[in-house]
Each structure stands twice: as C-alpha cells, then as structure tokens.
RODO-2510 file (C-alpha; in nm, 4 decimals, decimal comma):
residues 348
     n   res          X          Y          Z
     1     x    -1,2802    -3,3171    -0,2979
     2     x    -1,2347    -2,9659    -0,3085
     3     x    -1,2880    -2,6430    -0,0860
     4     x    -1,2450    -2,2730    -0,1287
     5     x    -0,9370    -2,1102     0,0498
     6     x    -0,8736    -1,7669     0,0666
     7     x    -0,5065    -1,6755     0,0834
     8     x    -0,3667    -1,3535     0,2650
     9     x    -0,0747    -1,2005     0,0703
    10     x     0,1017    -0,8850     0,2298
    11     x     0,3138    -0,6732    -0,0687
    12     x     0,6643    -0,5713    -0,0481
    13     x     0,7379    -0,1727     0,0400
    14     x     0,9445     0,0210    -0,1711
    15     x     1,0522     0,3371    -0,1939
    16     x     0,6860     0,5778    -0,2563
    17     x     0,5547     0,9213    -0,2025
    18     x     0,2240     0,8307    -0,0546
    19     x    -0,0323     1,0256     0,2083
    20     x     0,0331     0,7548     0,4667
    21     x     0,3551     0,6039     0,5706
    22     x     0,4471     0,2119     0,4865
    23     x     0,4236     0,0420     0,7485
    24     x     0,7345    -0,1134     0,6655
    25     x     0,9084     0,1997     0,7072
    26     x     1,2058     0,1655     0,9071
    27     x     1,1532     0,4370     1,1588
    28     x     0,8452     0,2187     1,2278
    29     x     0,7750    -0,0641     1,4668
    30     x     0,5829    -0,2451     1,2156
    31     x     0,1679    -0,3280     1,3236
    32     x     0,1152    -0,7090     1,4508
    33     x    -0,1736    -0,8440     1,3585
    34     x    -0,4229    -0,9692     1,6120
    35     x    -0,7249    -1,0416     1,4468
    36     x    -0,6819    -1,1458     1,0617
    37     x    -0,9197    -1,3623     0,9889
    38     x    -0,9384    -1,5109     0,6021
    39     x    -1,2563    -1,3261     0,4514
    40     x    -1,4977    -1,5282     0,3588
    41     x    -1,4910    -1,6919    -0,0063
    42     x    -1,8744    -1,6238    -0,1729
    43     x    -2,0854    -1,9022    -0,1824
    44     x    -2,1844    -1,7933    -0,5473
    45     x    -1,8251    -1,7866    -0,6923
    46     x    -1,7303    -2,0880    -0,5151
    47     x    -2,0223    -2,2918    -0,6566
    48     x    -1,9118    -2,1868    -0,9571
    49     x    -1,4965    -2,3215    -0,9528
    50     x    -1,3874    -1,9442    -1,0299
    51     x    -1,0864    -1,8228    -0,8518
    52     x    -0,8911    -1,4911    -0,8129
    53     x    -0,7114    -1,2510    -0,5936
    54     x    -0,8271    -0,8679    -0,4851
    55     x    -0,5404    -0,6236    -0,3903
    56     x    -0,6006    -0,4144    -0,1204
    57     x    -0,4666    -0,0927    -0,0014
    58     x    -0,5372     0,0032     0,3493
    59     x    -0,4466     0,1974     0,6922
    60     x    -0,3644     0,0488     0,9951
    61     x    -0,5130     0,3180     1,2716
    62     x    -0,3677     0,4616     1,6075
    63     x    -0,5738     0,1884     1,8178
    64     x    -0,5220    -0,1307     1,5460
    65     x    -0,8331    -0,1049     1,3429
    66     x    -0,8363    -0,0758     0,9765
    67     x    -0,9287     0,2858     0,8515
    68     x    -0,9478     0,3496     0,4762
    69     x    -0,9820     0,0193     0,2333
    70     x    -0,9550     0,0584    -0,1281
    71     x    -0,9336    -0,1964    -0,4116
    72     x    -0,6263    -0,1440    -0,5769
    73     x    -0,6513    -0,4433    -0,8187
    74     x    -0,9401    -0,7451    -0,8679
    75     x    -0,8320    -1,0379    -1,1240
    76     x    -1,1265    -1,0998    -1,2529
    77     x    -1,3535    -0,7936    -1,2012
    78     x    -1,6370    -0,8656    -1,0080
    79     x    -1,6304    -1,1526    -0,8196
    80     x    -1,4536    -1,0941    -0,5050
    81     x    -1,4041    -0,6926    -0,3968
    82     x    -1,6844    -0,6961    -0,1810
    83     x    -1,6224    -0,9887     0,0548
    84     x    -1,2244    -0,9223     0,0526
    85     x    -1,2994    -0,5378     0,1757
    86     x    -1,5567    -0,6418     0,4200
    87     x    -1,2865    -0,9246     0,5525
    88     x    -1,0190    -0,6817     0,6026
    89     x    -1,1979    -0,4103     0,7443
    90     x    -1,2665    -0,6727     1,0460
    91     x    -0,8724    -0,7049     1,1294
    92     x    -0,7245    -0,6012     1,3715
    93     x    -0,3769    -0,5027     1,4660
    94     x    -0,1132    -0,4039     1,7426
    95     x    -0,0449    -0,0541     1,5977
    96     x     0,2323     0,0902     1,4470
    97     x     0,5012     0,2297     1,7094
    98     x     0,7389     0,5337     1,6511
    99     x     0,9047     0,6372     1,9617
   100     x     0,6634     0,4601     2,1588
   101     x     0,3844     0,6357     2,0157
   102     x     0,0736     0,4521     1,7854
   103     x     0,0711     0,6460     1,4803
   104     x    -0,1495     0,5394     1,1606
   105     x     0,0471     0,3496     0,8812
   106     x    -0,0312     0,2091     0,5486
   107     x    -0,0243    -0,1542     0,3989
   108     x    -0,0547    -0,2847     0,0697
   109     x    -0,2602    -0,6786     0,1036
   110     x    -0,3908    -0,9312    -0,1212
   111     x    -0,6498    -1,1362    -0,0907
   112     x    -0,6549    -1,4588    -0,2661
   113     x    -0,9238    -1,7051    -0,3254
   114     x    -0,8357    -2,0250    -0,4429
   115     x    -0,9263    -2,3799    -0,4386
   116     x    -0,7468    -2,6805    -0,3151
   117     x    -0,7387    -3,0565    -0,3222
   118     x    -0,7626    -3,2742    -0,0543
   119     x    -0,5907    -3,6397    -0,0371
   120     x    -0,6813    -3,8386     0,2454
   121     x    -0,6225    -4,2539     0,2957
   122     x    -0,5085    -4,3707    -0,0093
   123     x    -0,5586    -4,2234    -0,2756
   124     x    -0,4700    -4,3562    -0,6604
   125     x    -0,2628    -4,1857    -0,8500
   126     x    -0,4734    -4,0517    -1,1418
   127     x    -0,8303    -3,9558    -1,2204
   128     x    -1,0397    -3,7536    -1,4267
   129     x    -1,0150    -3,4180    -1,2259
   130     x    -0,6402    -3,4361    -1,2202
   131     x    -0,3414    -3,5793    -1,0265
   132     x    -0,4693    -3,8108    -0,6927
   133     x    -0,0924    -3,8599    -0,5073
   134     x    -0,1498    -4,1674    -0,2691
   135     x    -0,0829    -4,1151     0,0894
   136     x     0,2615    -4,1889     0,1720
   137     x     0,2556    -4,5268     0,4277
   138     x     0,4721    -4,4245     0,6811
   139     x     0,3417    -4,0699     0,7060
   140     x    -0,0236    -4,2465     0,7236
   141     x     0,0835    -4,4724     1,0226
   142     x     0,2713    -4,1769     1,2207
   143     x    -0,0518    -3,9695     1,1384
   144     x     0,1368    -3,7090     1,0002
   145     x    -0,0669    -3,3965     0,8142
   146     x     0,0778    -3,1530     0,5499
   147     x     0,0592    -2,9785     0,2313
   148     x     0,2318    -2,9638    -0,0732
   149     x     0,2072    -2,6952    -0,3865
   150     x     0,3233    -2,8154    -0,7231
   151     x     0,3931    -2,6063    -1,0390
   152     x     0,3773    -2,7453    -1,3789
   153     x     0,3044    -2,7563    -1,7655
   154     x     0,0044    -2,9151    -1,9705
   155     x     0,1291    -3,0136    -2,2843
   156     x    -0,1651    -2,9718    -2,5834
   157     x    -0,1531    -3,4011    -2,5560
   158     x    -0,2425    -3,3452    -2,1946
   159     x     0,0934    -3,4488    -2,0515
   160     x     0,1858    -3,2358    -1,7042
   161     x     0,5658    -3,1376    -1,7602
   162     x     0,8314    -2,9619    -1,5897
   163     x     0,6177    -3,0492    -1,2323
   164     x     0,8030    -2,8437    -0,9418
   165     x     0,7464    -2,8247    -0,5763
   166     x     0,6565    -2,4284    -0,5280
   167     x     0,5590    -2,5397    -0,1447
   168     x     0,6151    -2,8107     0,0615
   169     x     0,5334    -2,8904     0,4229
   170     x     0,7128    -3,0851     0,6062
   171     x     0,9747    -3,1727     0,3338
   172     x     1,0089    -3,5618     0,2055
   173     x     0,7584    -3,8045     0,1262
   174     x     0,4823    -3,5399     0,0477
   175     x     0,6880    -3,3979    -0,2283
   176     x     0,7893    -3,7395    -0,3564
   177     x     0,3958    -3,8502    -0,3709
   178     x     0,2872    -3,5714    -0,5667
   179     x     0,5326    -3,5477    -0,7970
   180     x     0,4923    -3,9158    -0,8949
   181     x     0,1405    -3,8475    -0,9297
   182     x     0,1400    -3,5327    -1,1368
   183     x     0,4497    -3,6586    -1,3754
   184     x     0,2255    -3,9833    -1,3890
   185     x    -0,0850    -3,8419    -1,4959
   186     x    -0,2501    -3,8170    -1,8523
   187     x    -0,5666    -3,6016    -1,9116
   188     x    -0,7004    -3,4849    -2,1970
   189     x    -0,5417    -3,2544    -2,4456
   190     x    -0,5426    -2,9180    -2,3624
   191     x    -0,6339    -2,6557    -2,6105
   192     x    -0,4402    -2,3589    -2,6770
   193     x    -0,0916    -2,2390    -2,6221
   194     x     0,0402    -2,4848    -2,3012
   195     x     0,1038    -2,2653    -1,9904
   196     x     0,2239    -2,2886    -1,6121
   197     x    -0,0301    -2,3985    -1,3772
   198     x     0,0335    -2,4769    -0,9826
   199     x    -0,2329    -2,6722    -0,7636
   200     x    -0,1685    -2,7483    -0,3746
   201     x    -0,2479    -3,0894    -0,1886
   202     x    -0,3789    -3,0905     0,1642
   203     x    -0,2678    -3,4137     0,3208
   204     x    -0,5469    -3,4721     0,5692
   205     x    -0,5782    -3,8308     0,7715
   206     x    -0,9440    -3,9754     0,6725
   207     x    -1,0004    -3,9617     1,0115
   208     x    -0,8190    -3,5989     1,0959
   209     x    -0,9477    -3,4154     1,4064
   210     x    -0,7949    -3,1004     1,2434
   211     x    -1,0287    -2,7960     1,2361
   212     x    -0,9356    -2,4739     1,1162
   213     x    -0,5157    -2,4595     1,0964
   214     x    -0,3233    -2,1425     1,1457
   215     x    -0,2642    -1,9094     0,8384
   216     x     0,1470    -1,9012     0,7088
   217     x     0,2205    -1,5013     0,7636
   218     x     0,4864    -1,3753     0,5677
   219     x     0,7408    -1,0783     0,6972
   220     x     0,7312    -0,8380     0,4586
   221     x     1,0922    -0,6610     0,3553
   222     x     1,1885    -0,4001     0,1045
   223     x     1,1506    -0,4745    -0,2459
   224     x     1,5175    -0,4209    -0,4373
   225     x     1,5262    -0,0672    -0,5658
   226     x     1,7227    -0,1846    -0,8538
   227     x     1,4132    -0,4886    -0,9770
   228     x     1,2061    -0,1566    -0,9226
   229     x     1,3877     0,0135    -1,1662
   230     x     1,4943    -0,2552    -1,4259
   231     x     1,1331    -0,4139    -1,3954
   232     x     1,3156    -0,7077    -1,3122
   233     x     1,1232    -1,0484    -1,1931
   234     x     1,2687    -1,3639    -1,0029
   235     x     1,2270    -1,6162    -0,7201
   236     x     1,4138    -1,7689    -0,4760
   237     x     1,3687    -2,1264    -0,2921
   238     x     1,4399    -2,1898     0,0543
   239     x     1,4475    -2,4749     0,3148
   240     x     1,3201    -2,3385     0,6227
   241     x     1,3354    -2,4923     0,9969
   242     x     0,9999    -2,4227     1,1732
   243     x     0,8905    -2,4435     1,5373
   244     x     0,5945    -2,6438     1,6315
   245     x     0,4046    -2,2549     1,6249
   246     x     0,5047    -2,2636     1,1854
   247     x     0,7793    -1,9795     1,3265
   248     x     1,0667    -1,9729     1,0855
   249     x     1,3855    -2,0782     1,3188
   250     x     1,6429    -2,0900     1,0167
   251     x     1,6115    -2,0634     0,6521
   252     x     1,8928    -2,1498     0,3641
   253     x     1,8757    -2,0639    -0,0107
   254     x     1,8232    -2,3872    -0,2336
   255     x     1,8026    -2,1581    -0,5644
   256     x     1,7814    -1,7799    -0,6755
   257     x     1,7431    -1,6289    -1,0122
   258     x     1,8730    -1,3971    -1,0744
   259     x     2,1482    -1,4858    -0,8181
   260     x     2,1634    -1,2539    -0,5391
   261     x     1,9407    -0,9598    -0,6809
   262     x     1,6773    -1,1186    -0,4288
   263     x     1,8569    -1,2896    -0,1332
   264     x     1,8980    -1,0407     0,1314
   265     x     1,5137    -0,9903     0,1072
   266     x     1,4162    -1,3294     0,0629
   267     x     1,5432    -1,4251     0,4065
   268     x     1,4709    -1,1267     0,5683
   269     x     1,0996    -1,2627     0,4697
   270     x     1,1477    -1,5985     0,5755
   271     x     1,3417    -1,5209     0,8982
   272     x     1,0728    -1,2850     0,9911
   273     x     0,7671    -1,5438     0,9172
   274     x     0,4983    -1,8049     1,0554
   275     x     0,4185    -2,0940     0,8608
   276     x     0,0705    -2,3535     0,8714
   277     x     0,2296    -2,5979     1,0751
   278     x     0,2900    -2,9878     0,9932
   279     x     0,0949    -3,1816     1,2480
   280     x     0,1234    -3,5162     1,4039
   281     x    -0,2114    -3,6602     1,5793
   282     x    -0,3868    -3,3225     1,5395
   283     x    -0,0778    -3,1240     1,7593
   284     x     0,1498    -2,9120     1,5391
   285     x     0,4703    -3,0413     1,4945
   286     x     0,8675    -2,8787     1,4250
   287     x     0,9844    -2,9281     1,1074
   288     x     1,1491    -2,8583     0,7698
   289     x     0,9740    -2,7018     0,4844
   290     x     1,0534    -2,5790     0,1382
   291     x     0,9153    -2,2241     0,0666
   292     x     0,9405    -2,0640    -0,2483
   293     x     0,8851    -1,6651    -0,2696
   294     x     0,8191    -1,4945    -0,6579
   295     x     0,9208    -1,1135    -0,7086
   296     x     0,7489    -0,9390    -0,9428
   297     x     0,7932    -0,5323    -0,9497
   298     x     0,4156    -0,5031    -1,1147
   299     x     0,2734    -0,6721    -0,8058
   300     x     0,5109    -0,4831    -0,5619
   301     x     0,4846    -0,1343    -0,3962
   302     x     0,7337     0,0332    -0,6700
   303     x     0,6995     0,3981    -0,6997
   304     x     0,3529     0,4443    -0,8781
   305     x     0,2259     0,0858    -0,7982
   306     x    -0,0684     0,2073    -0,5672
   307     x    -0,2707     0,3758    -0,8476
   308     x    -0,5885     0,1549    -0,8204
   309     x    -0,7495     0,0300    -1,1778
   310     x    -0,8878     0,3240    -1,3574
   311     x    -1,2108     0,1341    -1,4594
   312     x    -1,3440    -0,1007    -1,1568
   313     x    -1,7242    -0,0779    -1,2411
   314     x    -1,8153    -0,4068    -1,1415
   315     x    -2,0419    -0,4128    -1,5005
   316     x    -1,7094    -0,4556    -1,6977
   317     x    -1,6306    -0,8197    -1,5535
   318     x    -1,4642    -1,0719    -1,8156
   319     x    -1,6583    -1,4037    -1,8640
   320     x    -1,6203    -1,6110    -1,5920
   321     x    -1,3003    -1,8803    -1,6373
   322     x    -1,4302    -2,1905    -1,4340
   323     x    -1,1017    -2,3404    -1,3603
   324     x    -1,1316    -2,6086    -1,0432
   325     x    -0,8204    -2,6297    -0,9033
   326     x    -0,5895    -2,5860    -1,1615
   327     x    -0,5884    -2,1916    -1,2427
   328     x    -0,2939    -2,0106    -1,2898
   329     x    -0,0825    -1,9254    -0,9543
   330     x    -0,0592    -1,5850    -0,8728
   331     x     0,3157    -1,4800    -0,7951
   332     x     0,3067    -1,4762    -0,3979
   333     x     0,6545    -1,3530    -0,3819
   334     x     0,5586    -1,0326    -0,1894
   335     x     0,3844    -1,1957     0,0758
   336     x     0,1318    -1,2786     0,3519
   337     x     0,0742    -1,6270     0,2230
   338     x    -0,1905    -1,9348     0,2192
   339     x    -0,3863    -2,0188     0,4246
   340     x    -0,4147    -2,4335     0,4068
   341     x    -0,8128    -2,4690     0,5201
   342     x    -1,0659    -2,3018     0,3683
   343     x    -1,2742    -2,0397     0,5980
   344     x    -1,1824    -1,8014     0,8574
   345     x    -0,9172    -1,8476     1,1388
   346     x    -0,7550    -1,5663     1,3879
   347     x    -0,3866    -1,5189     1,3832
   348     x    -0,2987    -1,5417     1,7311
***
C-alpha cells in the first residue's frame, strides 16, 4: 500500500546579497514555526505515481505570516507549484527577533512530494512492487511503530545492490528487516544505465491507532563557505538520542565524507532539530535514530543560488516519469525533513 507524503525541507544559508535578510542570520533570533502544515499532495499527480519537490523562496513577516512566495525551482515542471505555494502561504511563524524587535526575514524551503510504503503485520519479504520487509516479532508484540529509509542500486538483472540505511527510526530491528528484504529481492531487469534509488518503510501495527504523526524539523546552519566555493558535495551520518517530543538530545558522527568539511554544521543541524517520533501503543516514545544529512552547494543558498528558473511556464513540463515509490531521492542535506504520514499536520 502506498500514500502520498509531502516532505518539508528548509535550505542551508550562506553567505548572499539579497533584498531580505536570512533568517539564519546571526544577528537574528531565527522565526519558529507555529503553523506548518504539509501542503496538500494533488489528487491528480498522486493518482498518477509521479513525485517531485518545489523550492520555495519566501518572507517570514513582522507578525509570522508568510509575505512574498516565489518558486525558485520545480523538478518536474508542472505538477506541484501551485499546491506547494498555496501550502506555504498558510504557515505561520513566531517572527524573527533583533533586539527584541519582529523584523521581516527571508527563507529558502522545499517542498517535497513523495510516496511511501507501508508494512504492517507480517509482511513477506518480496513481491512484485518491490521489497515487503516482514515485521520484526518482538517490535510487533511491544507494538512498537517506526520508519526506515533505504538507499540502493538496481542492477540491469534487477538485483538491488549496495542497500544503505539513509534513515532509521528507532535504530535496530527496523534496519535489519529492510535490509534483508531489499538485499533479498529480485525484480525484473532494469533498463538503462543502473542508478541510486532510496524508498522509506512506515512500520505501522495492522491495528495502529496512529493518526497524523508530527513532521521531523530540521535546524538549519550555515552552509561551509569553502563547499560554496569548491562546489564541493558530501554527507554525514549520525546517531541521534531523541526525546519522546522527536527533540534531538545528543547526536554523534557515524561517517563524514569528506571528513570534517561538514561536521560542525551537521550537528549544529541535528542538535538544533525535532524528529517524527518512534511510538509504542500509539504514545511517542525516546529513542535512538540514525539520520543521515546530504550537502549539495547547487541545492544550498550559495551566493547566486536564489535566481529562480528562467523558463517556469508550466507548458514546458517533461513527460511525466510514473515512478511508485522508487524515484530518485532528492539530497535532503539542507533541511526541514519528512514528514512520515501523508497529509497535513501542525508543528506544535
């Protein structure tokens, strides 16, 4: 089973000569959002399988609403502008404080609509759609929900390769399932060149009483000057300690590359961030995760990065690419991150 989830991703501030200041900016204390609800994914699109992402530029105003919204970027063209703009222009925020004083700031978001798969009971582990990881026992009988992200390879013989947890929550026996199932699996061949694809598993009891869940917020932090200027990419993966709330308590490099060009703002994003929860019996629970964050200077606020598309006619859309749930991830390094149920839900 599948459903649409839009995910909220805030980009990184970097240095910028803009009209508006970041709201990252460090004579700033930063917005908080009160109201930041996941547009709405279109019914059209969704009956359809096609997934994608809208960036957003936008102002946060003196009393918390958004001002100006404009579509920076739309992968693909088309689909999704109009329901991510009219989402964010609902939001609503603690302003921006300098001095004590609400002053108007800017903030860079994307929006990203994807879909995910759901495993509930007992699932096998393989079928036609993809990987089915089986419930893990123990976590069935202490009725414990969670998700888990996996990246991988499809080989042309229809092998998945190289599968790597990208997000896990809580840690353990979540991770093991779907990796069994995904290095298990065997699907068809896949034509063309083999590529990266990621696909997220919502472990959900077959009898949950969970409704709507809490979006994961991430901080934002200042993107490394120096990846600015060298164009320079990486990731790093953390273990994080959450609160019962998804409220990062601690957080510990597993991996970096390139080592230490991302660190110090890696955990200054996890430190300052709010996971979806891990639940027990419906009530959110503490516990660890893995998080992985990708940096990408393209997708970042570099100098220059906030020139929207020259050509966003909504005429010149590619042909649609009807994917399920196995599309290619978009880097999320940046971030406000996913949101693990599909429709809207306040962020207290």
């Amino acid at each position: 089973m599948s459903r649409a989830t839009p995910a909220l991703l805030l980009l990184l501030a970097a240095p910028a000569a803009t009209a508006w200041i970041p709201c990252e900016d460090g004579s700033l204390k930063p917005p908080v959002p009160l109201q930041r609800e996941a547009p709405a994914y279109p019914d059209a699109v969704r009956a359809t399988g096609i997934e994608g992402s809208v960036e957003i530029a936008l102002t946060v105003l003196r009393d918390g609403s958004v001002g100006w919204v404009s579509v920076a970027r739309a992968e693909p063209r088309g689909y999704f502008e109009q329901a991510a703009t009219e989402g964010v222009r609902r939001w609503r925020f603690a302003p921006a404080l300098r001095g004590g004083e609400p002053v108007e700031c800017r903030l860079r978001t994307r929006v990203r609509f994807t879909l995910a798969d759901t495993v509930a009971g007992s699932a096998g582990a393989a079928g036609e759609d993809g990987p089915q990881p089986a419930y893990p026992p123990a976590l069935l009988r202490e009725r414990i929900e969670g998700y888990v992200e996996v990246g991988y390879r499809r080989d042309a013989d229809g092998r998945l390769r190289d599968a790597r947890v990208v997000t896990a929550m809580p840690r353990g026996a979540f991770e093991q399932a779907v990796l069994a199932a995904v290095n298990d699996w065997h699907g068809p061949a896949a034509p063309g060149t083999p590529r990266r694809e990621t696909r997220r598993f919502d472990f959900r009891l077959p009898d949950s009483l969970l409704g709507e869940v809490p979006a994961t917020l991430l901080a934002s932090a200042p993107f490394p000057m120096e990846a600015c200027v060298q164009r320079t990419t990486g990731f790093v993966v953390l273990e994080v300690e959450t609160l019962a709330t998804g409220r990062v308590q601690e957080a510990r490099i597993l991996e970096a590359s390139p080592p230490g060009l991302f660190d110090a703002t890696a955990l200054a994003i996890a430190r300052g961030s709010r996971l979806t929860p891990a639940y027990r019996d419906a009530q959110p629970i503490a516990a660890t995760a893995l998080l992985t964050l990708r940096f990408d200077p393209d997708r970042a606020t570099c100098p220059d990065s906030l020139r929207p598309d020259r050509d966003q006619s909504p005429t010149r859309r590619p042909p649609p690419r009807v994917t399920r749930h196995d599309g290619p991830g978009v880097p999320r390094a940046e971030s406000w991150a996913t949101l693990s149920r599909g429709g809207a839900q306040p962020v207290p």
